[in-house]
N, C-alpha and C positions, 0 to 999 in steps of 0.2 A: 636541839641537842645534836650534837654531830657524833655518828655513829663510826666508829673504827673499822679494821680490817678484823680486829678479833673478835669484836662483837659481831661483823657478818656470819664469823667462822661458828663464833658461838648458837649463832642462833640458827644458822647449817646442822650443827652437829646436835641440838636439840631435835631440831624438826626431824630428820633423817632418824634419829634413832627409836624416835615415837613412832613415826612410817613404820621402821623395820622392826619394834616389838609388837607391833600390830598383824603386822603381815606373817612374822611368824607365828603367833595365835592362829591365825586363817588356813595355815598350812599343817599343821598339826590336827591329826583327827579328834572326834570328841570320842574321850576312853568309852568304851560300852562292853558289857558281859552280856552273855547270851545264857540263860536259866530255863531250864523246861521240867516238869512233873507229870504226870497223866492225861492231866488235862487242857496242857497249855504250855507255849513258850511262853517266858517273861523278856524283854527286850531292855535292859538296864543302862540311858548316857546319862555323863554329867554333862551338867550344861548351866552352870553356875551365875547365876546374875540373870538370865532370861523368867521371859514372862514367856505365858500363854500365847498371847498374842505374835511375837515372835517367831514360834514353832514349825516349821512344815514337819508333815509325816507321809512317806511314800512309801508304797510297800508296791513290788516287780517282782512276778516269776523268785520267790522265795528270796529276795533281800528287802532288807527294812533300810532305808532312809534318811533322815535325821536332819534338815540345816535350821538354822538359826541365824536370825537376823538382827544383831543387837545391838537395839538404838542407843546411844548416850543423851541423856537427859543435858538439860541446857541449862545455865543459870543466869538470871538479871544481873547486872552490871560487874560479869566477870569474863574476861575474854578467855580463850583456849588456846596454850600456849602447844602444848605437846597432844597429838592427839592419840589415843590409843587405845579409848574404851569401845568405840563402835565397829562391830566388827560382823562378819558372817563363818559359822562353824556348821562341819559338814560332818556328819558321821554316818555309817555304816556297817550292816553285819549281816550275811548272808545265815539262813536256818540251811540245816542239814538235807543234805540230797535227798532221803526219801521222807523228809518231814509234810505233811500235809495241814494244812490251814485254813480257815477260813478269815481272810481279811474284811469279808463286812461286816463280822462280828465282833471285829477286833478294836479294845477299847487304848486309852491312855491318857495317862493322870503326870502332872509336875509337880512335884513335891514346894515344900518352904524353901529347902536346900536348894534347888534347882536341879532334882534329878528327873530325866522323864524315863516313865516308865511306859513301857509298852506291849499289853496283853494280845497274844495271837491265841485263839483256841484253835486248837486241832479237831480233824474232821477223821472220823472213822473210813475205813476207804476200806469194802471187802476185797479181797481176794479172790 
């Protein structure tokens, strides 16, 4: 079959825009609230479609971390026209200047939804 000038342009302008809603995914941080009570900050991103697996979690001199690395599943005898599901998402949220922590203690959970959660307990620090 012989392929056109519009059909190059066509499938330019597919490829290119699957590129470029990917890439903006990638550049947009992952939303995250930052919650604290007595005993703990809670660390709250979305990160919707990830697994476990996926996850990094970093925690520096009082900020938390956050990428994600997510794979697209592949399927037998279907080729991938546009590609835009595999991507890497970076998020971050520094805890308050005089907030004190202990990050070895520190647990977190990924919900069904794909929210992680991320428990810091705070550490007593006299005076």
């Amino acid at each position: 079959m012989r392929q056109t000038i519009a059909d190059s342009v066509e499938e330019l302008v597919y490829e290119t825009l699957g590129q470029g809603l990917s890439r903006s995914q990638e550049c947009k941080p992952l939303p995250v609230d930052l919650l604290e009570n007595d005993e703990e900050f809670l660390l709250v991103f979305d990160a919707p479609g990830a697994s476990a697996r996926d996850i990094q979690i970093d925690y520096d001199d009082g900020t938390v971390s956050v990428r994600v690395d997510r794979f697209r599943d592949y399927y037998d005898e279907y080729e991938l026209q546009v590609p835009g599901r595999g991507l890497t998402l970076r998020g971050t949220a520094s805890l308050p200047g005089d907030a004190h922590v202990d990050p070895e203690q520190a647990r977190a959970t990924l919900t069904e939804t794909g929210t992680v959660q991320i428990f810091l307990p705070k550490v007593n620090v006299s005076e």
